[in-house]
C-alpha positions as CSV (number, residue, x, y, z in Angstrom):
1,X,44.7,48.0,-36.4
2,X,47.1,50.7,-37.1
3,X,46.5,53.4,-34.6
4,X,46.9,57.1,-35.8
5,X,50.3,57.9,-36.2
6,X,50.0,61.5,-35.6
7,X,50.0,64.3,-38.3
8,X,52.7,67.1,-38.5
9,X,50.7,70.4,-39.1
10,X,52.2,73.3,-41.4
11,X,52.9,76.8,-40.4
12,X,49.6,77.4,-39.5
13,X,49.4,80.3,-41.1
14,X,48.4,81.6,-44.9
15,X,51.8,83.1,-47.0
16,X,50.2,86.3,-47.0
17,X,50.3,86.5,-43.5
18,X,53.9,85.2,-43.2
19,X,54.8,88.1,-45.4
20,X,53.3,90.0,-43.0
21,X,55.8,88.8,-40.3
22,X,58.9,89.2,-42.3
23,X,60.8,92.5,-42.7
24,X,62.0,92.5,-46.4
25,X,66.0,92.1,-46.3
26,X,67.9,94.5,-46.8
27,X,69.1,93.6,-50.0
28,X,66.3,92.5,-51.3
29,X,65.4,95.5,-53.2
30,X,66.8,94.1,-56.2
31,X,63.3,92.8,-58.3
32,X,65.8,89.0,-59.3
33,X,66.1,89.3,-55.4
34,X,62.9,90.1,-54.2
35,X,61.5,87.5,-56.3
36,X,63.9,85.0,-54.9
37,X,63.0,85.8,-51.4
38,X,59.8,85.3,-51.8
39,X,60.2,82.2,-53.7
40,X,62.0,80.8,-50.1
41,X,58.7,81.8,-48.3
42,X,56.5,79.5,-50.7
43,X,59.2,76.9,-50.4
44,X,59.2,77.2,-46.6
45,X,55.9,77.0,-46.0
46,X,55.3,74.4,-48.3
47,X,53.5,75.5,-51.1
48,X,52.5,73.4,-54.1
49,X,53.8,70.1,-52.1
50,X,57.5,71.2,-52.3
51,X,60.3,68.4,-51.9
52,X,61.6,68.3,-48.5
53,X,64.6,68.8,-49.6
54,X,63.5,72.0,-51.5
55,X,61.3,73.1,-48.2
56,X,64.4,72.4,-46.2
57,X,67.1,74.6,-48.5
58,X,64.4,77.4,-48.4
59,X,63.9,77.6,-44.6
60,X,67.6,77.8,-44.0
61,X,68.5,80.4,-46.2
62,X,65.5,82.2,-44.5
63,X,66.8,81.3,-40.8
64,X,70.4,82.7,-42.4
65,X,69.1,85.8,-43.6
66,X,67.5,86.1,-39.6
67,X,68.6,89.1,-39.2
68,X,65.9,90.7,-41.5
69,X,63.2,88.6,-39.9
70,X,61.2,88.8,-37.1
71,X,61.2,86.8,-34.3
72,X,57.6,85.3,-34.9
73,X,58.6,85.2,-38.4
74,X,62.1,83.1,-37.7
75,X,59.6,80.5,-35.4
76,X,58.0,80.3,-38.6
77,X,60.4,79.2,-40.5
78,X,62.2,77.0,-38.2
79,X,59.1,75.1,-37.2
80,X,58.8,74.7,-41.4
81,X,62.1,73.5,-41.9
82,X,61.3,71.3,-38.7
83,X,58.2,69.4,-40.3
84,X,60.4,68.7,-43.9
85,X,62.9,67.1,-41.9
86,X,60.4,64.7,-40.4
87,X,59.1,63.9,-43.6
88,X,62.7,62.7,-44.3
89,X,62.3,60.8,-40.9
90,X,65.4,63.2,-39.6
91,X,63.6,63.3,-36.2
92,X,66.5,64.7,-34.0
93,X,67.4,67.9,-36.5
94,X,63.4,68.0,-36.6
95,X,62.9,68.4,-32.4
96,X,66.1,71.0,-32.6
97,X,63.9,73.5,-34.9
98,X,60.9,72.9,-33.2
99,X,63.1,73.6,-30.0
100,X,63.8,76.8,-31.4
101,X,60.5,77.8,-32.7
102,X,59.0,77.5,-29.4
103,X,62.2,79.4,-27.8
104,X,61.7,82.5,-30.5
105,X,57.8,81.9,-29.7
106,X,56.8,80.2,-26.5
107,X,53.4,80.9,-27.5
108,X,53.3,79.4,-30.5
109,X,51.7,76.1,-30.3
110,X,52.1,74.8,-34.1
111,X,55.9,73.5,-32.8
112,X,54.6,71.9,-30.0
113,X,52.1,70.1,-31.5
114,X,54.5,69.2,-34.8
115,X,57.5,68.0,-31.6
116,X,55.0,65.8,-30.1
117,X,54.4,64.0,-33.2
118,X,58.2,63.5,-33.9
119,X,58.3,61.9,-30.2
120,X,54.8,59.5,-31.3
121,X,57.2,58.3,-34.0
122,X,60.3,58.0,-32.1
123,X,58.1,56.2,-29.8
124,X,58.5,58.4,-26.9
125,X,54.9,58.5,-25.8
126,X,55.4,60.1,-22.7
127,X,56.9,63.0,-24.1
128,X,54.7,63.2,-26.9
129,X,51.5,63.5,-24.9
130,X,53.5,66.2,-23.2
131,X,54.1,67.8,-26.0
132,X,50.4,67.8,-27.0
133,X,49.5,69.2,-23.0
134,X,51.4,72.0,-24.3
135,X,49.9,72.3,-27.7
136,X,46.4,72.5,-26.6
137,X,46.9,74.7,-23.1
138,X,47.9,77.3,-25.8
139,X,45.3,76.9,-28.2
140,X,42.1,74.7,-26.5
141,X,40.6,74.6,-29.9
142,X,43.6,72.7,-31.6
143,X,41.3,69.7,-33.2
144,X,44.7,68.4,-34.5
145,X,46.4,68.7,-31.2
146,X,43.7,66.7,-29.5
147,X,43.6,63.6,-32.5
148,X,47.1,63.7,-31.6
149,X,47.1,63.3,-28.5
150,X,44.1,60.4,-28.8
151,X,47.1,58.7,-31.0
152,X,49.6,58.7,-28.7
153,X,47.0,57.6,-25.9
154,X,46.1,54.8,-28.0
155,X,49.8,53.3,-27.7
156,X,50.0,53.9,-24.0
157,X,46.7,51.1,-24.2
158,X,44.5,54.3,-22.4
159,X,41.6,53.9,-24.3
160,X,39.4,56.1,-21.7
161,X,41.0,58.8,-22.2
162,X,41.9,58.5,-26.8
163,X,38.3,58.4,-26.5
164,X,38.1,61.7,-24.9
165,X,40.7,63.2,-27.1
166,X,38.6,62.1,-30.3
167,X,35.9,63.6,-28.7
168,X,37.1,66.8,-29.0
169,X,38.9,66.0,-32.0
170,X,35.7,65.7,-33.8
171,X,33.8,68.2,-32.1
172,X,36.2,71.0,-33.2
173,X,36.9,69.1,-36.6
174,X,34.8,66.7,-37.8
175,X,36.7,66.4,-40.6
176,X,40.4,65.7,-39.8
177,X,41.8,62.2,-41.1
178,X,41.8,59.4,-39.3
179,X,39.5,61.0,-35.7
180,X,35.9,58.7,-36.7
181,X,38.2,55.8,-36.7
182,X,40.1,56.3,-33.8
183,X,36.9,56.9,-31.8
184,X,35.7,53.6,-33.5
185,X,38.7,51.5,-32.3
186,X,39.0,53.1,-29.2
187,X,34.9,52.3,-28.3
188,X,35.3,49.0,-29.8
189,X,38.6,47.8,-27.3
190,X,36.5,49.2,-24.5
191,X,33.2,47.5,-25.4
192,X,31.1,50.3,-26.6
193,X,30.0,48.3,-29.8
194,X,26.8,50.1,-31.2
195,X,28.8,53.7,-30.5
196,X,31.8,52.2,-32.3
197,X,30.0,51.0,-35.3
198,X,28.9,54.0,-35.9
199,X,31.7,55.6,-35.7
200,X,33.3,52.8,-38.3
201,X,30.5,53.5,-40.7
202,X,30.7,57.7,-40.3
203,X,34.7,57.0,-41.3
204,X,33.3,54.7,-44.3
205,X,31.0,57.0,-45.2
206,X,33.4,59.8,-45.3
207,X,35.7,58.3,-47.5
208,X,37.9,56.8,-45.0
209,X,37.6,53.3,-46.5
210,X,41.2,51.9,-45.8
211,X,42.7,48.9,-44.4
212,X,42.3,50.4,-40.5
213,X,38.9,51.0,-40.9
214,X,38.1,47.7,-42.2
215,X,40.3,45.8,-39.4
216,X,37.8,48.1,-36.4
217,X,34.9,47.1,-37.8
218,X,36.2,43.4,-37.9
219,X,36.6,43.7,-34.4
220,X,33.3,45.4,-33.5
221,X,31.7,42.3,-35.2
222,X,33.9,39.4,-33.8
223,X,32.9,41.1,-30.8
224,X,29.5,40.7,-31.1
225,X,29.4,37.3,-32.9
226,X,28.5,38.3,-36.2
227,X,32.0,36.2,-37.8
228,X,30.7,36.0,-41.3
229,X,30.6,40.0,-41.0
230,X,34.0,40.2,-39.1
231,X,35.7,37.9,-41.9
232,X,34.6,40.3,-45.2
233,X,35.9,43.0,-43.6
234,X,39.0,41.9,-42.2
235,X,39.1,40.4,-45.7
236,X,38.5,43.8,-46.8
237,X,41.2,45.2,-44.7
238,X,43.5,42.8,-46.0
239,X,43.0,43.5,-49.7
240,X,44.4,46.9,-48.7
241,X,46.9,46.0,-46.3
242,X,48.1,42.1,-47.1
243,X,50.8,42.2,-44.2
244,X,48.3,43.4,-41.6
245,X,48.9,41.5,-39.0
246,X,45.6,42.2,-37.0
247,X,43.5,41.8,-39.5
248,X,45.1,38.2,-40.3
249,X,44.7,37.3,-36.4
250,X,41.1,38.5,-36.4
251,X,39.8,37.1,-39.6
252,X,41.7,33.6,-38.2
253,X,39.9,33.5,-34.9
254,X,36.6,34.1,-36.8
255,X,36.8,31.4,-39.0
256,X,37.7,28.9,-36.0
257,X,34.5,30.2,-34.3
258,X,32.6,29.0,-37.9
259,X,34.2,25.5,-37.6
260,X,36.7,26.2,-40.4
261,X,39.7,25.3,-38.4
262,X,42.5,24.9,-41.1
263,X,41.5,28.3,-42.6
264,X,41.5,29.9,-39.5
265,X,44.9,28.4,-38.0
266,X,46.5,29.2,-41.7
267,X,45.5,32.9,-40.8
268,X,47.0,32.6,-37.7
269,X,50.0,31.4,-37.9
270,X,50.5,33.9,-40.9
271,X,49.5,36.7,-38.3
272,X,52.0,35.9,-36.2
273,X,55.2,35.2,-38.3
274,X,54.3,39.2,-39.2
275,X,53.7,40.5,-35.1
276,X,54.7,37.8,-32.6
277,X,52.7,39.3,-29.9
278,X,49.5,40.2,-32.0
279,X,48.0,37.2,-30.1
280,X,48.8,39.3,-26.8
281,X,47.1,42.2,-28.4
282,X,43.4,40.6,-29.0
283,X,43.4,39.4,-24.9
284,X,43.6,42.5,-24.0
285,X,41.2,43.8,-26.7
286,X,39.0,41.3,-24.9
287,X,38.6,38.6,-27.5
288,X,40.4,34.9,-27.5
């Protein structure tokens, strides 16, 4: 399964209200220039699914013009500028703007959140649920924050507590990608079964029907000894996601406990030419 691997979050906050935030330069009287300006804060705060390229060249001339901004409104932009460099996977320029988000605005917790993600990525876990401690002390309704968080639980193998953090995931957004699945995975490690099938079929039902989903589910039933269940949806999972490695392992080990042994040593040995250790992984997801 492929754990959550955290979602950058925006602004946080509507163009209108960034207008709000930004004095108009001083130059910018000119209608060509007005309109140019506020062009950059569409760009900047990502409007129409701008290039990051194009998010990134209106942010800076934004940050360059700082003199007509306020300091809320610079935190803005640099946290901005921050996310469209980690879509280009440019995490260290991405952790300097969010550095300087949070120093312009210490109480803004969009950078804090958006840094921890860039450390989930870089694989910096402990940092990153530090990161997340920060985002949600400022804002304890952060739903994001908290799925987050879960995430970067889930690769620290602390499955108690990624099941707290999609708790409250889901209680304050019920709604956010990827939470019902997590939950589901997370319950399913630690041997709540029923709980985590439901929460499999609630991310099904919701539309979440992708290869991760699938691959839970597969383990909830090799779990419980339903194999002909586990292997369609590993099977399903695998349709989506041919290289996952899990999925491969899973369906392998359910087949050998139906007596087909060639099938389910073929899926084995493809699991793990892909992830060496996946083997390692399913002992201490309690199945061997």
């Amino acid at each position: 399964m492929k754990p959550r691997a955290g979602s950058v979050g925006g602004g946080g906050l509507p163009v209108l209200c960034i207008l709000l935030l930004l004095a108009a330069p001083a130059g910018a009287q000119d209608p060509k220039q007005k309109s140019n300006y506020l062009r950059n804060i569409e760009l900047c705060s990502g409007l129409d699914h701008a290039p990051a390229d194009a998010r990134i060249g209106a942010c800076t001339e934004l940050i360059d013009a700082g003199q007509d901004m306020t300091p809320a409104g610079l935190a803005i932009a640099y946290n901005n500028r921050g996310n469209a460099y980690a879509a280009k996977q440019d995490y260290d320029r991405a952790i300097g703007d969010f550095d300087r988000s949070i120093e312009l605005n210490p109480t803004y917790a969009k950078p804090f959140n958006n840094r921890g993600v860039v450390y989930l990525r870089k694989h910096e876990y402990d940092r990153a649920t530090d990161a997340f401690d920060q985002a949600i002390r400022l804002n304890p309704n952060y739903g994001e924050a908290f799925a987050n968080r879960a995430g970067a639980y889930l690769k620290k193998n602390d499955y108690a507590r990624a099941v707290q953090d999609y708790d409250q995931a889901i209680r304050l957004e019920p709604k956010l990608d990827g939470v019902w699945n997590g939950r589901c995975w997370s319950r399913a490690i630690l041997g709540a079964l029923q709980e985590a099938l439901q929460d499999c079929n609630k991310a099904l039902q919701a539309g979440e029907a992708n290869a991760a989903t699938y691959d839970s589910r597969g383990l909830i039933y090799l779990k419980t000894g339903d194999f002909g269940a586990a292997i369609d949806d590993y099977s399903a999972a695998l349709r989506i996601d041919p290289k996952l490695a899990s999925a491969l392992y899973g369906r392998g080990l359910a087949k050998l406990k139906r007596g087909d042994k060639a099938g389910g040593n073929v899926d084995i040995a493809a699991a793990k030419a892909i992830q060496g250790s996946v083997g390692d992984d399913f002992t201490r997801y309690g199945v061997q």
